[in-house]
Backbone as CSV, one residue per row, in Angstrom:
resi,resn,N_x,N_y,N_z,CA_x,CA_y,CA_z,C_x,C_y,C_z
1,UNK,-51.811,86.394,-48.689,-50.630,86.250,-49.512,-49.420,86.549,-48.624
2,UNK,-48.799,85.587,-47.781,-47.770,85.800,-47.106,-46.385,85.471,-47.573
3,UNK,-45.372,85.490,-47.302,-44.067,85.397,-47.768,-43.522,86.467,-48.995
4,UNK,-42.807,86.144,-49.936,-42.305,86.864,-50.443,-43.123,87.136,-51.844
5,UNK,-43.325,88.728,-51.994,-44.194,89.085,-53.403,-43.534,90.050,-54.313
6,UNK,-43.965,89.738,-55.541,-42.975,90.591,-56.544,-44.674,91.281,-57.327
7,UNK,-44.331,92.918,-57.257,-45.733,93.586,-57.644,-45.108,94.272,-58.878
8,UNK,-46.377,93.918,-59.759,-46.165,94.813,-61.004,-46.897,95.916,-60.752
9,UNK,-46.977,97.207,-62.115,-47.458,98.002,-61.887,-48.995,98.844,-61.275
10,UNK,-49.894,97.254,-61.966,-50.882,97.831,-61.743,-51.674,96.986,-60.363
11,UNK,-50.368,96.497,-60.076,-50.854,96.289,-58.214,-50.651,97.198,-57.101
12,UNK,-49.361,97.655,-57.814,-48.941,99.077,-57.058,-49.910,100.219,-56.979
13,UNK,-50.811,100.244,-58.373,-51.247,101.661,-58.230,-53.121,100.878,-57.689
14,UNK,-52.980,99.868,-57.652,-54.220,99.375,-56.911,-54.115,99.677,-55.228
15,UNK,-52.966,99.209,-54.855,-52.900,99.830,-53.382,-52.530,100.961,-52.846
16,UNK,-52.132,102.055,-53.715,-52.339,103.405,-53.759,-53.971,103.584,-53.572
17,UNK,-54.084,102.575,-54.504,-55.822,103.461,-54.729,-56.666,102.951,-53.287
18,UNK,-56.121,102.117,-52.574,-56.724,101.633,-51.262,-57.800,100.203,-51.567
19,UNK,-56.994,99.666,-52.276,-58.124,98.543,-53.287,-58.121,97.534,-51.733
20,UNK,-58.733,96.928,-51.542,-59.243,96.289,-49.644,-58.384,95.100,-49.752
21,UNK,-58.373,94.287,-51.390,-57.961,93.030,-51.679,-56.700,92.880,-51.310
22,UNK,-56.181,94.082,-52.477,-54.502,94.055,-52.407,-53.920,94.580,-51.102
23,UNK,-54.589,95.695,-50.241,-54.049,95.680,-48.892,-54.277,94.443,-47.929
24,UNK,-55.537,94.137,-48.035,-55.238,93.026,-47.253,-54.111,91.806,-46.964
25,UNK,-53.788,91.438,-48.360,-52.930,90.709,-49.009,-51.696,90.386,-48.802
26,UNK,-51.039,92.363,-48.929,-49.613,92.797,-48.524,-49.627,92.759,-47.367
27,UNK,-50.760,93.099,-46.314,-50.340,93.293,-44.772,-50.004,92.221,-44.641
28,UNK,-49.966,91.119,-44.961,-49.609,89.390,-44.471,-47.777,89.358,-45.072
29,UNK,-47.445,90.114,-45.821,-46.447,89.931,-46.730,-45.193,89.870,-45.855
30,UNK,-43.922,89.056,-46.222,-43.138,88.906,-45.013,-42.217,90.244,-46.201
31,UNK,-42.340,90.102,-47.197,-41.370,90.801,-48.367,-41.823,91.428,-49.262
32,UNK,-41.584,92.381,-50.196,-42.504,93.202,-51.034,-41.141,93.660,-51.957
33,UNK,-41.513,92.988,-53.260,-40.276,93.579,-54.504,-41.019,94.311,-55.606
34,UNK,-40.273,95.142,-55.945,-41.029,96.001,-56.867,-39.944,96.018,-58.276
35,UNK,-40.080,95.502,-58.988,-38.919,95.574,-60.617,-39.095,97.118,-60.601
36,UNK,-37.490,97.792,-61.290,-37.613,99.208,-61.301,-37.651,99.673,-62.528
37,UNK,-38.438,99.314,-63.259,-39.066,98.781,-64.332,-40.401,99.692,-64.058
38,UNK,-40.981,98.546,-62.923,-42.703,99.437,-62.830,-42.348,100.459,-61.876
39,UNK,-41.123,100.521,-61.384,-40.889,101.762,-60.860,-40.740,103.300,-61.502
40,UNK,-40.009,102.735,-62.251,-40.396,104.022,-63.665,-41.785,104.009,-63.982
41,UNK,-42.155,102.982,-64.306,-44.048,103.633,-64.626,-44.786,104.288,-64.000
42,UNK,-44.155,103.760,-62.369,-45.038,104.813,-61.648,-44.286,106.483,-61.509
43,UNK,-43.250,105.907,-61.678,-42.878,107.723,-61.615,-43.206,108.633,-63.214
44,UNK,-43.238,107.960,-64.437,-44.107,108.736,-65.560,-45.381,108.731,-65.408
45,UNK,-46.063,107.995,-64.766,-47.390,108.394,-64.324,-48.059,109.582,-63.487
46,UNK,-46.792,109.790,-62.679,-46.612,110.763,-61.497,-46.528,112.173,-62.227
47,UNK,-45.696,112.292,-63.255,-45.410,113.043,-63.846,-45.952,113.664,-64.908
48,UNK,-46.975,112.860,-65.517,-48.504,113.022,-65.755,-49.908,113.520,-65.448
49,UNK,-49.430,113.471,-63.988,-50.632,113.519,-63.355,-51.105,114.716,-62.962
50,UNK,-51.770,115.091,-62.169,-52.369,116.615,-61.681,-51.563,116.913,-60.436
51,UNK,-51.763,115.755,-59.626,-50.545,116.274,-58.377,-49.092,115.895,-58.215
52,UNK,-48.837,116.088,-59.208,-46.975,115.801,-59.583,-46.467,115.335,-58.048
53,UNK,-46.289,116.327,-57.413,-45.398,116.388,-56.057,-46.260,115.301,-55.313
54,UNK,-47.454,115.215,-54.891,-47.589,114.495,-53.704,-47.966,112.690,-54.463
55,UNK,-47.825,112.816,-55.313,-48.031,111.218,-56.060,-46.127,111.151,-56.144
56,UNK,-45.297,112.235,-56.459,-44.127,111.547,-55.999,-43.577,110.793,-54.947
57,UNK,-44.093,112.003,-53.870,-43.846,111.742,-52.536,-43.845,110.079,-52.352
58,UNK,-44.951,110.232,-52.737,-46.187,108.785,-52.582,-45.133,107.778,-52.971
59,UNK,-45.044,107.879,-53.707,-43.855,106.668,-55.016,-42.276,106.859,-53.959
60,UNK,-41.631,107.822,-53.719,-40.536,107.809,-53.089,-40.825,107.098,-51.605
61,UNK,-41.623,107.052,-50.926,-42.152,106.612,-50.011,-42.159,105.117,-49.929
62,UNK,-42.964,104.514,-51.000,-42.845,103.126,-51.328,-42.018,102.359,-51.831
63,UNK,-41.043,103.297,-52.264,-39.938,102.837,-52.582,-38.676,102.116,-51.518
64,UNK,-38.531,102.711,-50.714,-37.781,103.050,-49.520,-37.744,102.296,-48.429
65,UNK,-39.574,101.756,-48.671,-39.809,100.494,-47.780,-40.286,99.514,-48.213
66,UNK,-39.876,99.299,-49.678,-39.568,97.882,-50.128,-38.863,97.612,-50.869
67,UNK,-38.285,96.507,-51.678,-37.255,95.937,-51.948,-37.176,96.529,-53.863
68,UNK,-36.405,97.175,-54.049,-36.735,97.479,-55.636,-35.509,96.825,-56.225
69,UNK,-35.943,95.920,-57.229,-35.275,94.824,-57.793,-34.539,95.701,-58.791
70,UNK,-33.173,95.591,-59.636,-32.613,96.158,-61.005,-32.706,95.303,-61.849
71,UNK,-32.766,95.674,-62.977,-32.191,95.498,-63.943,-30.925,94.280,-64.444
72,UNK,-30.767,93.446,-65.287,-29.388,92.866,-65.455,-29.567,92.516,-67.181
73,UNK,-28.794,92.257,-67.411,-28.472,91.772,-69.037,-29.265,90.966,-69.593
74,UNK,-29.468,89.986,-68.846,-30.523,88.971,-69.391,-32.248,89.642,-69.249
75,UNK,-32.000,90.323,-68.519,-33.483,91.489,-67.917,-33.868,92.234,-69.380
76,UNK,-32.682,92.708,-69.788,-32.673,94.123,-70.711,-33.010,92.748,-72.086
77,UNK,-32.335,92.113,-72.400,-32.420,91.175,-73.362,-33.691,90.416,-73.915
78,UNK,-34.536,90.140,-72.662,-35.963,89.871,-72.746,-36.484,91.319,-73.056
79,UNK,-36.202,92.040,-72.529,-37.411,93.535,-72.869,-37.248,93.796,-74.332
80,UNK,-36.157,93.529,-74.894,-35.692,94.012,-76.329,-36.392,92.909,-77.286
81,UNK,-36.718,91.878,-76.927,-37.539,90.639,-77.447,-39.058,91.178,-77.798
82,UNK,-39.189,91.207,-76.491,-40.912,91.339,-76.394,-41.242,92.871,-76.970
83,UNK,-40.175,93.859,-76.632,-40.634,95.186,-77.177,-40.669,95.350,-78.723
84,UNK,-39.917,93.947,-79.106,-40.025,94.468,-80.910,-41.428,93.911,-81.609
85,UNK,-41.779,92.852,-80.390,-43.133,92.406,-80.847,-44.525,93.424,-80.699
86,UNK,-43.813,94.523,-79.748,-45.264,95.046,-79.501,-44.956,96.487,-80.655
87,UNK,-46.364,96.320,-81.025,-46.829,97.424,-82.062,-46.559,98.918,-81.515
């Protein structure tokens, strides 16, 4: 998977977990975007978890060296759509 990739959450926490697929994948990657969106998920997950601090670390780390996309109006506008649909 070379050129440019946009990872949701549970790709992120697949290559945390050392999954062979998804590293393999990213090492080819010319670009790596992360919505800060699943960036928050991973940091309430973090914050959840048993090792608070070093799963932060972890997350501040990955952050830093890749591209974390924001938010915009039309962004927030779809979430308010789909979130009234979900139960």
């Amino acid at each position: 998977m070379s050129g440019r990739n946009l990872l949701d959450t549970n790709i992120v926490i697949a290559l945390f977990a050392h999954d062979s697929a998804v590293v393999e994948h990213l090492d080819e990657a010319e670009e790596v975007f992360i919505p800060s969106i699943a960036l928050g998920e991973l940091y309430f997950g973090a914050h959840k978890s048993g090792r608070v601090k070093e799963n932060l670390a972890h997350i501040d780390e990955f952050a830093v060296s890749n591209v974390v996309l924001g938010c915009d109006t039309e962004t927030a506008r779809y979430y308010g759509e789909i979130k009234k649909r979900t139960p």
